[in-house]
C-alpha atoms as one frame of an Amber mdcrd trajectory, in Angstrom:
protein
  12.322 -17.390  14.705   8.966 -16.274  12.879   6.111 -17.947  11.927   3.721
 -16.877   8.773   0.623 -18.889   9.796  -1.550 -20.547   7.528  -4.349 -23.075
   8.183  -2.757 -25.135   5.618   1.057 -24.524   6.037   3.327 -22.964   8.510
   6.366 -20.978   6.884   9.341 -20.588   9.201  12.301 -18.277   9.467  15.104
 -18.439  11.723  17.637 -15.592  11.777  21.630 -15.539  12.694  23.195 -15.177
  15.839  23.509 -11.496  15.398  20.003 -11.242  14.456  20.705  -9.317  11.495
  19.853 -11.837   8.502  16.072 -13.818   8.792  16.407 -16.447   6.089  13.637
 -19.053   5.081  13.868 -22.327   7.041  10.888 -24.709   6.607   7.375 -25.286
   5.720   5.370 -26.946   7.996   2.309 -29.388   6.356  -0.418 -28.970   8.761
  -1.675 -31.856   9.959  -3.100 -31.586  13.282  -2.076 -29.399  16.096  -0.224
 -32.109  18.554   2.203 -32.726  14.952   2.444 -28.881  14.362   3.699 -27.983
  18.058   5.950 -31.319  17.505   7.410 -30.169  14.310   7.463 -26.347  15.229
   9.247 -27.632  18.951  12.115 -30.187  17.038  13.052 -26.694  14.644  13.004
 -24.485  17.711  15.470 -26.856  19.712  17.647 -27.366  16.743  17.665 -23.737
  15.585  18.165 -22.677  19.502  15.430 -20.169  19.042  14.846 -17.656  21.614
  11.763 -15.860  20.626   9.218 -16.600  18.169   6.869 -13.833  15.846   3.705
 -14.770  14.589   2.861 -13.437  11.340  -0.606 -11.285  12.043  -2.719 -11.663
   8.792  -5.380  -8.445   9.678  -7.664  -7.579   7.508  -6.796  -5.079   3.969
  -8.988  -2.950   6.948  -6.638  -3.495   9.756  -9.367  -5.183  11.185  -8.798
  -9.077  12.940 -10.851 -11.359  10.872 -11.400 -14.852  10.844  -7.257 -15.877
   9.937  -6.363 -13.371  12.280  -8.351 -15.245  15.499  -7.031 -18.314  14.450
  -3.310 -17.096  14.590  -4.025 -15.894  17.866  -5.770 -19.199  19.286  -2.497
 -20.854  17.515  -0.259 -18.475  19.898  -2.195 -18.996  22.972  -1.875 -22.775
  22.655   1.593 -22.382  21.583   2.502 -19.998  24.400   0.925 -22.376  27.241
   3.693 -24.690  25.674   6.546 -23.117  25.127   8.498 -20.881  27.987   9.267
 -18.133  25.230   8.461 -14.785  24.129   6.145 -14.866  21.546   5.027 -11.273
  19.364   3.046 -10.890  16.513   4.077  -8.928  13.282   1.673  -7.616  10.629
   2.280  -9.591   7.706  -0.406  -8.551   5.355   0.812  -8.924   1.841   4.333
 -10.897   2.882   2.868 -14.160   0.893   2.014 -12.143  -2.680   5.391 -10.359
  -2.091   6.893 -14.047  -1.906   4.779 -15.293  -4.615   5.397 -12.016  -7.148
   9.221 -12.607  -6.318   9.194 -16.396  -7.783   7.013 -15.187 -10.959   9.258
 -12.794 -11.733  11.905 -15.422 -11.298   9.893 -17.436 -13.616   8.927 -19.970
 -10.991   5.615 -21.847 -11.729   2.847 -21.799  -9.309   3.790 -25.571  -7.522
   7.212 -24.003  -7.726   6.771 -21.450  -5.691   4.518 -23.164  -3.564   7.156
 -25.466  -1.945   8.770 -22.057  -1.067   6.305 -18.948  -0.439   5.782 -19.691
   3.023   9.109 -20.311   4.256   9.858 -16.955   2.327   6.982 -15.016   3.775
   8.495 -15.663   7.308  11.489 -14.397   6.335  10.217 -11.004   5.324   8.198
 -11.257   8.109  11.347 -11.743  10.591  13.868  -9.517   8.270  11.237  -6.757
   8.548  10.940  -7.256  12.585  14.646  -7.485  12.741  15.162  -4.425  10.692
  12.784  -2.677  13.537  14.529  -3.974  16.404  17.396  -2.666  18.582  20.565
  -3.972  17.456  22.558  -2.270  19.987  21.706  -2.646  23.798  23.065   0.660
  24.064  20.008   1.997  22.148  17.403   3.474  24.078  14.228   1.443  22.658
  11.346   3.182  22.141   7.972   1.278  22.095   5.911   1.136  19.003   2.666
  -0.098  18.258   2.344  -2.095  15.346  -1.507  -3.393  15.491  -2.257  -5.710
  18.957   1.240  -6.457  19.139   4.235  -4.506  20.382   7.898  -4.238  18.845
  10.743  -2.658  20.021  12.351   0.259  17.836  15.309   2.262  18.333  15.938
   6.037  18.316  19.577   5.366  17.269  19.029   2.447  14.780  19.845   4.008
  11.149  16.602   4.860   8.868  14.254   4.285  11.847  14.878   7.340  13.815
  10.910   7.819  15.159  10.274  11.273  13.789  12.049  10.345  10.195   9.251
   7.521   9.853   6.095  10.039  11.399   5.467   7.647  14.422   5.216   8.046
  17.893   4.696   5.328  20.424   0.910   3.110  19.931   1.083   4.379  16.115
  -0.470   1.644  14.224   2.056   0.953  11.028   1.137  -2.136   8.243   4.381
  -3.985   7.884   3.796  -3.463   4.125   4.606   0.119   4.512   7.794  -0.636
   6.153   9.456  -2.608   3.871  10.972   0.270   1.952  12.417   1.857   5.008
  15.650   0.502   6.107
């Protein structure tokens, strides 16, 4: 499951059991943080999530600004609750991809608003997904992607290290990802 945090909205994803598909799930109204765990909890029970990613929203800089500290207070409070694996993903830019999709669509702005959050967790989780070792037989291969650490594989097609220029504590924007696989 992945998370794009906002301090307004939380957009979720949830994958399938292969973990090859993330699709949009929910958005999450804010309200107040006992509601938001309460909410988040009810989708992760239902869903029979395993692991959650926080969206990271870092700086144009790379740099962990004001969003970016409140994503990670979110996590700590959400990891004293939860007994899961939690990971954050750089999701600079996920939210304007979501929002130029619906305008192209021809979506109107409260259109798309019901939607680009959900939708930005998706990418978010497709992208992480995409990255990960779909095989158990793959020898992972740890890569650095900001403060937070994904697993990649050698053997997984279009993300063979050396094709993509990265070794292990590499720092790689999820934006320039997206085209890769």
């Amino acid at each position: 499951m992945a998370i794009d945090f906002g301090v307004r909205k939380l957009g979720i994803a949830i994958s399938d059991r292969g973990h090859m598909i993330g699709s949009p799930l929910a958005t999450i109204k804010r309200r107040n943080i006992q509601q938001d765990f309460s909410a988040l909890e009810k989708l992760i029970n239902q869903k029979e999530a395993a692991a959650l990613i926080i969206g990271m929203p870092y700086e144009l800089d790379g740099s962990i600004g004001r969003s970016a500290k409140q994503a990670q207070s979110f996590a700590d409070l959400l990891d004293k609750k939860l007994n899961m694996p939690i990971s954050f993903f750089d999701e600079r830019f996920t939210t304007r991809a979501a929002s130029r999709a619906f305008t192209a669509a021809g979506m109107t702005g409260k259109q798309a608003d019901q939607f680009d959050d959900k939708v930005a967790a998706a990418i978010i989780l497709q992208t992480a997904l995409d990255l990960s070792c779909k095989d158990p037989s793959d020898s992972p291969k740890r890569v650095e992607f900001g403060i937070r650490t994904l697993r990649a594989c050698v053997n997984c097609p279009g993300i063979k290290g050396s094709a993509l220029g990265f070794s292990a504590n590499t720092v790689v924007p999820i934006f320039s990802l997206l085209s890769v696989c």
